[in-house]
PyMOL commands that place a pseudoatom at each C-alpha (Angstrom):
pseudoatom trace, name=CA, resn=UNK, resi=1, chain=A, elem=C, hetatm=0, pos=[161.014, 83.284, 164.042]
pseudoatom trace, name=CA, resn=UNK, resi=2, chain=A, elem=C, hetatm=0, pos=[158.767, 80.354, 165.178]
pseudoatom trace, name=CA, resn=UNK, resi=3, chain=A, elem=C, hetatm=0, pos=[155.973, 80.283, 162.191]
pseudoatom trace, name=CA, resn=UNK, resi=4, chain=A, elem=C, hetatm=0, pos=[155.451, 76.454, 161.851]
pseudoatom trace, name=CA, resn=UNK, resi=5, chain=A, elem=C, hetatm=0, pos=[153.972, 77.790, 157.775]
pseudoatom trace, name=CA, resn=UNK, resi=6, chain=A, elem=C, hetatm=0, pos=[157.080, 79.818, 157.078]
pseudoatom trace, name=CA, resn=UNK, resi=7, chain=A, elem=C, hetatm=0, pos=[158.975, 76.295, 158.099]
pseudoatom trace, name=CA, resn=UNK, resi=8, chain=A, elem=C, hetatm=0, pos=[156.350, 73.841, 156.059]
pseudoatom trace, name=CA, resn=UNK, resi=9, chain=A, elem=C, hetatm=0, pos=[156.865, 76.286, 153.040]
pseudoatom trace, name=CA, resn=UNK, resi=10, chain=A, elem=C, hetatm=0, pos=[160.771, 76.457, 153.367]
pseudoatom trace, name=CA, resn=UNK, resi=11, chain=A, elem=C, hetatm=0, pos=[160.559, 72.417, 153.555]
pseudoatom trace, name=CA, resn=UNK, resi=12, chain=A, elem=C, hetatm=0, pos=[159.066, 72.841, 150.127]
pseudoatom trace, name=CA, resn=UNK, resi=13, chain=A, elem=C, hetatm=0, pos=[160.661, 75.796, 148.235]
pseudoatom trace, name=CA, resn=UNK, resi=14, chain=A, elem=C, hetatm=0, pos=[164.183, 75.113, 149.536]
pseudoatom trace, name=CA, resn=UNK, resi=15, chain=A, elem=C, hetatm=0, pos=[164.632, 72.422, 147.049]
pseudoatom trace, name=CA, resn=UNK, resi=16, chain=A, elem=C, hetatm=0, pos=[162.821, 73.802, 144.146]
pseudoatom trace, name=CA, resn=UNK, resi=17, chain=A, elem=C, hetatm=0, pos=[164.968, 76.922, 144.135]
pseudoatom trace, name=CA, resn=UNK, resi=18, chain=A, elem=C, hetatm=0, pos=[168.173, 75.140, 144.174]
pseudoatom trace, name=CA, resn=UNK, resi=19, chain=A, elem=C, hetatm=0, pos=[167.381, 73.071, 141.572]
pseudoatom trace, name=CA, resn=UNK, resi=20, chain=A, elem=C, hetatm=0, pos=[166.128, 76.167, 139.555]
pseudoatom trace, name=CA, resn=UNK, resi=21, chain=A, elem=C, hetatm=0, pos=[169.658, 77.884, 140.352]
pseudoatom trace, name=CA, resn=UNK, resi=22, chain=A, elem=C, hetatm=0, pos=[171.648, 74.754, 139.042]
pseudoatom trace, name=CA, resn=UNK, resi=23, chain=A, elem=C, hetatm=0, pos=[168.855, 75.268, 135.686]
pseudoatom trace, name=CA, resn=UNK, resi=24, chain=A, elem=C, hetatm=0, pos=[170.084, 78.958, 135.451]
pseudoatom trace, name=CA, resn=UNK, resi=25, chain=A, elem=C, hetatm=0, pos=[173.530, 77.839, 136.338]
pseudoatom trace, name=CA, resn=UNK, resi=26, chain=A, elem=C, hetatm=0, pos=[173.904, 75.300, 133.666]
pseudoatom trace, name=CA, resn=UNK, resi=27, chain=A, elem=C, hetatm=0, pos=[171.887, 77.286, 130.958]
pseudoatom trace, name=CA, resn=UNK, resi=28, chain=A, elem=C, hetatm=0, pos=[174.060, 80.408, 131.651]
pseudoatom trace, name=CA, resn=UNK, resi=29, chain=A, elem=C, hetatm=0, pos=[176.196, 80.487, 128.597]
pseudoatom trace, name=CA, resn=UNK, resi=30, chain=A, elem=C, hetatm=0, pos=[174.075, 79.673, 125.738]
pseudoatom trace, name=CA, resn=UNK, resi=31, chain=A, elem=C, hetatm=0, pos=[170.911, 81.629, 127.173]
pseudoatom trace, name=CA, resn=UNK, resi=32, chain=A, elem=C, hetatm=0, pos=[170.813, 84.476, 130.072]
pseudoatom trace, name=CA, resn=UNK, resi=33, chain=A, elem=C, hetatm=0, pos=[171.471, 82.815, 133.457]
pseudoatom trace, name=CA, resn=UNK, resi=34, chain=A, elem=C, hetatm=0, pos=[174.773, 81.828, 134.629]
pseudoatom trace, name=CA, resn=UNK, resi=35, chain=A, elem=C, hetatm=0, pos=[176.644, 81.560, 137.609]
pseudoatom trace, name=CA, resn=UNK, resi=36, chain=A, elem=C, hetatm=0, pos=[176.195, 85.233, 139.268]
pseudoatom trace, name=CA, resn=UNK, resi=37, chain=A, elem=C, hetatm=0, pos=[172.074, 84.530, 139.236]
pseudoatom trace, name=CA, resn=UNK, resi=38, chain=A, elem=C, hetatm=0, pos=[172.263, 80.968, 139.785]
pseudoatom trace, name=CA, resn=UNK, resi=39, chain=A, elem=C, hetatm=0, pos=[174.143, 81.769, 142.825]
pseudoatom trace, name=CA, resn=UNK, resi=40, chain=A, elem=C, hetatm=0, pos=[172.098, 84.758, 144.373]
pseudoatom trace, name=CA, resn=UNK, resi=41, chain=A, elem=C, hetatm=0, pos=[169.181, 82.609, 143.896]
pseudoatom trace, name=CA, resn=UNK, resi=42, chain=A, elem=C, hetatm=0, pos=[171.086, 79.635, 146.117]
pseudoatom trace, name=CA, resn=UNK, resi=43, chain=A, elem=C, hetatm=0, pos=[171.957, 82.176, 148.674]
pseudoatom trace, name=CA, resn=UNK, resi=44, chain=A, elem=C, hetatm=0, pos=[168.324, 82.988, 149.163]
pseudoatom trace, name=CA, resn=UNK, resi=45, chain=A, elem=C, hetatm=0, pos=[167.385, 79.582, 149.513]
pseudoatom trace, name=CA, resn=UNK, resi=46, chain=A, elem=C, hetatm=0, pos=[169.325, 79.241, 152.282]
pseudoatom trace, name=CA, resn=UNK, resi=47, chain=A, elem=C, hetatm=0, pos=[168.996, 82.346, 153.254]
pseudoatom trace, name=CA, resn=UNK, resi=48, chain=A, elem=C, hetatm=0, pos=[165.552, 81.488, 153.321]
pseudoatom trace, name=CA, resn=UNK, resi=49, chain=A, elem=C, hetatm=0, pos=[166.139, 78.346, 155.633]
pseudoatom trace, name=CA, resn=UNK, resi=50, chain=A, elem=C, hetatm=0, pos=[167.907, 80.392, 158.233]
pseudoatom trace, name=CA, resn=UNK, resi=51, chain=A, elem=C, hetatm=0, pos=[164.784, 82.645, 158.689]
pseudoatom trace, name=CA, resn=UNK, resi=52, chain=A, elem=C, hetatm=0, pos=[162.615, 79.970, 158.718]
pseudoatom trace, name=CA, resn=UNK, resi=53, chain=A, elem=C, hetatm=0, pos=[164.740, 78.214, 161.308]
pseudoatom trace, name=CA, resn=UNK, resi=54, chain=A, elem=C, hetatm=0, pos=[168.077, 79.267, 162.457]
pseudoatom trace, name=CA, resn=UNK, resi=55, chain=A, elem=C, hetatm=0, pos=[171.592, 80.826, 160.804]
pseudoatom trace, name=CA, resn=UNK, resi=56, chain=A, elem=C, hetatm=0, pos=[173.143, 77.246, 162.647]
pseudoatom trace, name=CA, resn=UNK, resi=57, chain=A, elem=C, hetatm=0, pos=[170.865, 74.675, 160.738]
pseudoatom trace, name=CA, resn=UNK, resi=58, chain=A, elem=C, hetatm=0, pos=[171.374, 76.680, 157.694]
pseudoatom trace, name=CA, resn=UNK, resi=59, chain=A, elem=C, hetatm=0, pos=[174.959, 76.287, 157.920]
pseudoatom trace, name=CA, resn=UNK, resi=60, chain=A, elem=C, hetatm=0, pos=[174.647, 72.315, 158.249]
pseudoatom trace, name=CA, resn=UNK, resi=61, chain=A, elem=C, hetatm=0, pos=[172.863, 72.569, 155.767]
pseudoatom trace, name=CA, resn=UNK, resi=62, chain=A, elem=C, hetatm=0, pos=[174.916, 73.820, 154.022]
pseudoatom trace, name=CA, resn=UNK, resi=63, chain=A, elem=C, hetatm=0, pos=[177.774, 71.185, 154.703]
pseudoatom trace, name=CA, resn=UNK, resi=64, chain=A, elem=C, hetatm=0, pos=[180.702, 73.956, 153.601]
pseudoatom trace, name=CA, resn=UNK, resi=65, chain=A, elem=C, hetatm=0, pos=[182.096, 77.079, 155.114]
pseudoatom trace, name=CA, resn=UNK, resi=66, chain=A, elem=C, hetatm=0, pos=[181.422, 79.980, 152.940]
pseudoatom trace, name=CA, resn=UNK, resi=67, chain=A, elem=C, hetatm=0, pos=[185.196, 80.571, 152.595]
pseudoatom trace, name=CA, resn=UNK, resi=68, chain=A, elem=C, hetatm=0, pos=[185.837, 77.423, 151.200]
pseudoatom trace, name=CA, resn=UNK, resi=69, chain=A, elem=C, hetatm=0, pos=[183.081, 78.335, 148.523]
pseudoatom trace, name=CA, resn=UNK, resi=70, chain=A, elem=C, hetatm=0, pos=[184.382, 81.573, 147.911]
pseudoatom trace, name=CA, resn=UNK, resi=71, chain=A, elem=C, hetatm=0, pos=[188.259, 79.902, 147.596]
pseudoatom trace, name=CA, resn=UNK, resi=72, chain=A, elem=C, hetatm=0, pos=[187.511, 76.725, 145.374]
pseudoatom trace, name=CA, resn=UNK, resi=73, chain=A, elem=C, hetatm=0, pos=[185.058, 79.278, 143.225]
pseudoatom trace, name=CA, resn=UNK, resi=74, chain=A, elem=C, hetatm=0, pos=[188.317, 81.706, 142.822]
pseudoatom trace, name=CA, resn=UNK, resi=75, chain=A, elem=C, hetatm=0, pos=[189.928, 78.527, 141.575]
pseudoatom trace, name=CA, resn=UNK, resi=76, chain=A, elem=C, hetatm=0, pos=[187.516, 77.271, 139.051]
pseudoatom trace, name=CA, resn=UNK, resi=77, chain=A, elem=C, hetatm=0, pos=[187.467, 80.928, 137.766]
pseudoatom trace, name=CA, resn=UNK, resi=78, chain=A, elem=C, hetatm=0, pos=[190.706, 81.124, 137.579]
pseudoatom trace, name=CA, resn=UNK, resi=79, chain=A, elem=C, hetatm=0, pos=[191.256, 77.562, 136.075]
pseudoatom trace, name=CA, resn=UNK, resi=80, chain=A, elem=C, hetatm=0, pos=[189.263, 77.949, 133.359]
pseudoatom trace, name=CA, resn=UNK, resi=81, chain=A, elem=C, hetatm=0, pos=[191.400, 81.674, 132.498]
pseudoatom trace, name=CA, resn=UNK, resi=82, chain=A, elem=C, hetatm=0, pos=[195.026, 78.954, 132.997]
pseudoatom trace, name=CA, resn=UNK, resi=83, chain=A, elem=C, hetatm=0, pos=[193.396, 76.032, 130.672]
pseudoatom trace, name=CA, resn=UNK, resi=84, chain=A, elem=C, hetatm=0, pos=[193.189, 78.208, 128.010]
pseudoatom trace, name=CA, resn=UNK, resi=85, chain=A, elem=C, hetatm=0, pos=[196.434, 80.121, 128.429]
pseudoatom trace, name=CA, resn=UNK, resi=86, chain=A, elem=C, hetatm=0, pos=[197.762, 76.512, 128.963]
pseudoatom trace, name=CA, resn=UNK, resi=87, chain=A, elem=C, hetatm=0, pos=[196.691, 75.558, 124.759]
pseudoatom trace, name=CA, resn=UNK, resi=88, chain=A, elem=C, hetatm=0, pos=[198.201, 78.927, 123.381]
pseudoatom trace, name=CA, resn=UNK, resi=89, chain=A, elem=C, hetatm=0, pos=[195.122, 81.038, 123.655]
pseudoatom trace, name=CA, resn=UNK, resi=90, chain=A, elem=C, hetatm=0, pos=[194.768, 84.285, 125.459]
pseudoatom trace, name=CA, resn=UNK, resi=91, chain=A, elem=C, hetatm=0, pos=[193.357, 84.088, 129.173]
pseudoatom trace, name=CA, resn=UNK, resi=92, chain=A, elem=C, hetatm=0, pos=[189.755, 83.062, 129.521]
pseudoatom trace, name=CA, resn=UNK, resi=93, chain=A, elem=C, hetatm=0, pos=[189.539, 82.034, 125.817]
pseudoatom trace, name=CA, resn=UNK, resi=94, chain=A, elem=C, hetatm=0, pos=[186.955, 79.487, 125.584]
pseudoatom trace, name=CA, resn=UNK, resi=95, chain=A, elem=C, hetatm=0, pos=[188.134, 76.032, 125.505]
pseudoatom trace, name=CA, resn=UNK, resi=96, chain=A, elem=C, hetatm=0, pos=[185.469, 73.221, 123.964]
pseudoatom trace, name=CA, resn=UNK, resi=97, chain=A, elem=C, hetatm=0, pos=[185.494, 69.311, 124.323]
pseudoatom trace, name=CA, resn=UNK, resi=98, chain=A, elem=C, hetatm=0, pos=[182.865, 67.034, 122.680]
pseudoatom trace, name=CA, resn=UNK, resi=99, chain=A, elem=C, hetatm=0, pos=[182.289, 63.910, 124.694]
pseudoatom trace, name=CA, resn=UNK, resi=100, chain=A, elem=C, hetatm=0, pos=[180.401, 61.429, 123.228]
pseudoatom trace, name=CA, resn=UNK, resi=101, chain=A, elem=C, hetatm=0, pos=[177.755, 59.741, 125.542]
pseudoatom trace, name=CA, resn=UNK, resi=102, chain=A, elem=C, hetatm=0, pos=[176.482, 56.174, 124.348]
pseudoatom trace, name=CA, resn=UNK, resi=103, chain=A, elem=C, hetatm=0, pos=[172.646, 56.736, 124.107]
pseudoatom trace, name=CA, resn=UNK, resi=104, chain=A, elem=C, hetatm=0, pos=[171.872, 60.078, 125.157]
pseudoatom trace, name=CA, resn=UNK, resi=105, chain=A, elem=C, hetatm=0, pos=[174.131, 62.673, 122.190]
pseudoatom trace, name=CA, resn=UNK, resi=106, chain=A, elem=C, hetatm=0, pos=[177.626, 64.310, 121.991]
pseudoatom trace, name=CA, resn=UNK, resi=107, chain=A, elem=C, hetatm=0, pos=[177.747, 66.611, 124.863]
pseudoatom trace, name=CA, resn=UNK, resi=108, chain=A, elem=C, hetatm=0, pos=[179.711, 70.060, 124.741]
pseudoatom trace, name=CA, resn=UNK, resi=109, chain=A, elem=C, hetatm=0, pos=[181.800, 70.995, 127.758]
pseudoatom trace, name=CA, resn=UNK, resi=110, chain=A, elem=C, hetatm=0, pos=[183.600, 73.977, 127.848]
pseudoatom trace, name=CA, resn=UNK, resi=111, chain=A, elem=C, hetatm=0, pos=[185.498, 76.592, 129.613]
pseudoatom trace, name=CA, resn=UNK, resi=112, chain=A, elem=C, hetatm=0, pos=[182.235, 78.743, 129.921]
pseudoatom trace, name=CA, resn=UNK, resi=113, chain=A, elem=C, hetatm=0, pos=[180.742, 76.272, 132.670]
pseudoatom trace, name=CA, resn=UNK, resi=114, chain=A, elem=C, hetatm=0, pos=[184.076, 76.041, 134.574]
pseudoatom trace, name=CA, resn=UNK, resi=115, chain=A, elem=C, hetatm=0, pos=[184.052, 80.083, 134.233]
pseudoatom trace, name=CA, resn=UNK, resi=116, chain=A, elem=C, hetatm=0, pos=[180.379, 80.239, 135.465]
pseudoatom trace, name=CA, resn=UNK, resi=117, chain=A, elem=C, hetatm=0, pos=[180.152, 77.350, 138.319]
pseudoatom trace, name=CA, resn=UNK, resi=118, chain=A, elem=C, hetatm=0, pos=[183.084, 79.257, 140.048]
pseudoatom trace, name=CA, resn=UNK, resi=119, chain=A, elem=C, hetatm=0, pos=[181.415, 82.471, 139.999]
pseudoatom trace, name=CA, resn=UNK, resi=120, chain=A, elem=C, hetatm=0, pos=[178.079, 80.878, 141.103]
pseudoatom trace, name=CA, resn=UNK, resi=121, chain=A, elem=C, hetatm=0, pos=[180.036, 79.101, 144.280]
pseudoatom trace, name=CA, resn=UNK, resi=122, chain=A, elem=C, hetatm=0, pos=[181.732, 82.668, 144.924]
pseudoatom trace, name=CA, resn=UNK, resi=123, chain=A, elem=C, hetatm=0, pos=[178.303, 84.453, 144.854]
pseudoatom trace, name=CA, resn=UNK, resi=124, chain=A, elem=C, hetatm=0, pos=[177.295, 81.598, 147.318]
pseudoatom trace, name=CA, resn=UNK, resi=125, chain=A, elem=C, hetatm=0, pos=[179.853, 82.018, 149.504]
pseudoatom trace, name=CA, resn=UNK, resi=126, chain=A, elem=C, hetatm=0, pos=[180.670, 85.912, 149.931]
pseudoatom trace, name=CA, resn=UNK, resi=127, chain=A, elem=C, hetatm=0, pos=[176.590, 86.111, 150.050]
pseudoatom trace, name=CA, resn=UNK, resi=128, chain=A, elem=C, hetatm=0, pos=[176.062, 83.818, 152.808]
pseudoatom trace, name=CA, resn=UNK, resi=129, chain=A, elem=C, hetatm=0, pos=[178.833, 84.971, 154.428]
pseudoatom trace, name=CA, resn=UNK, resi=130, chain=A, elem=C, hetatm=0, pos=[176.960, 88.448, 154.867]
pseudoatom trace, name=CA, resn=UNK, resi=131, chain=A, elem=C, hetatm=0, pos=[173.360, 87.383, 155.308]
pseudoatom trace, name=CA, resn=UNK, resi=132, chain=A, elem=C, hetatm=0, pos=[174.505, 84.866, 158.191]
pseudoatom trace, name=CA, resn=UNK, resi=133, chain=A, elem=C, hetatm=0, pos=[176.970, 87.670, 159.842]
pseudoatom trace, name=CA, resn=UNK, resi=134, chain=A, elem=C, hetatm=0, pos=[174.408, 89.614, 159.800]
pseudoatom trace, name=CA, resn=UNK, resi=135, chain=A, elem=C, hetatm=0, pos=[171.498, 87.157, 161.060]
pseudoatom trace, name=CA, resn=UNK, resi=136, chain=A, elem=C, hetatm=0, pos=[173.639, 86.666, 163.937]
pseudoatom trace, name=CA, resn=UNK, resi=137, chain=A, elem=C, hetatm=0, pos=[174.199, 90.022, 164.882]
for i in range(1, 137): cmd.bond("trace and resi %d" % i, "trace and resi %d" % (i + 1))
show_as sticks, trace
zoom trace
């Protein structure tokens, strides 16, 4: 498709929805969100950008092959199941750590965001991987 709009608007919305993916991403496990929304919503940004231009600019955009998404998400997911078994606690048990920031507050990171950013680059990847096979078919 050649619509110079559909381009000017992707130029625009592209990064507004990833940034409101990483939001639902990183507010996924106090509030609903997380990393299987988050992630849909990244795959139709770019998803997005290959309609508005083509399935090979929206891979470099990109910058990653959907399989090494959908591998280093397996092994966040996983990870964050192995750091808990690794303390004595039963697989994904969630796993806290307070770190105190000089000037901003004591920030809580946990399990729950490993957990959630590897599902969110597995969504990415196994959803790209279809919409692009697809585009190019």
């Amino acid at each position: 498709m050649r619509s110079i709009i559909l381009r000017s608007a992707t130029r625009y919305l592209f990064p507004i929805i990833i940034l409101f993916s990483i939001f639902l991403l990183l507010r996924g496990h106090d509030e609903p969100g997380g990393g299987f929304i988050g992630g849909l919503l990244a795959a139709t940004a770019f998803a997005l950008y290959a309609i508005a231009y083509d399935v090979k600019s929206a891979r470099a955009m990109l910058r990653a092959d959907h399989i090494t998404l959908i591998g280093v998400g397996l092994l966040l997911a996983t990870g964050a199941g192995i750091i808990s078994m690794l303390v004595g606690d039963p697989f994904l048990a969630t796993q806290w750590v307070t770190l105190n920031v000089p000037g901003v507050a004591d920030v809580k990171l946990g399990t729950p965001l490993l957990f959630d950013i590897g599902v969110y680059l597995v969504v990415v990847g196994v959803t790209l991987m279809l919409v692009f096979h697809l585009a190019e078919e």
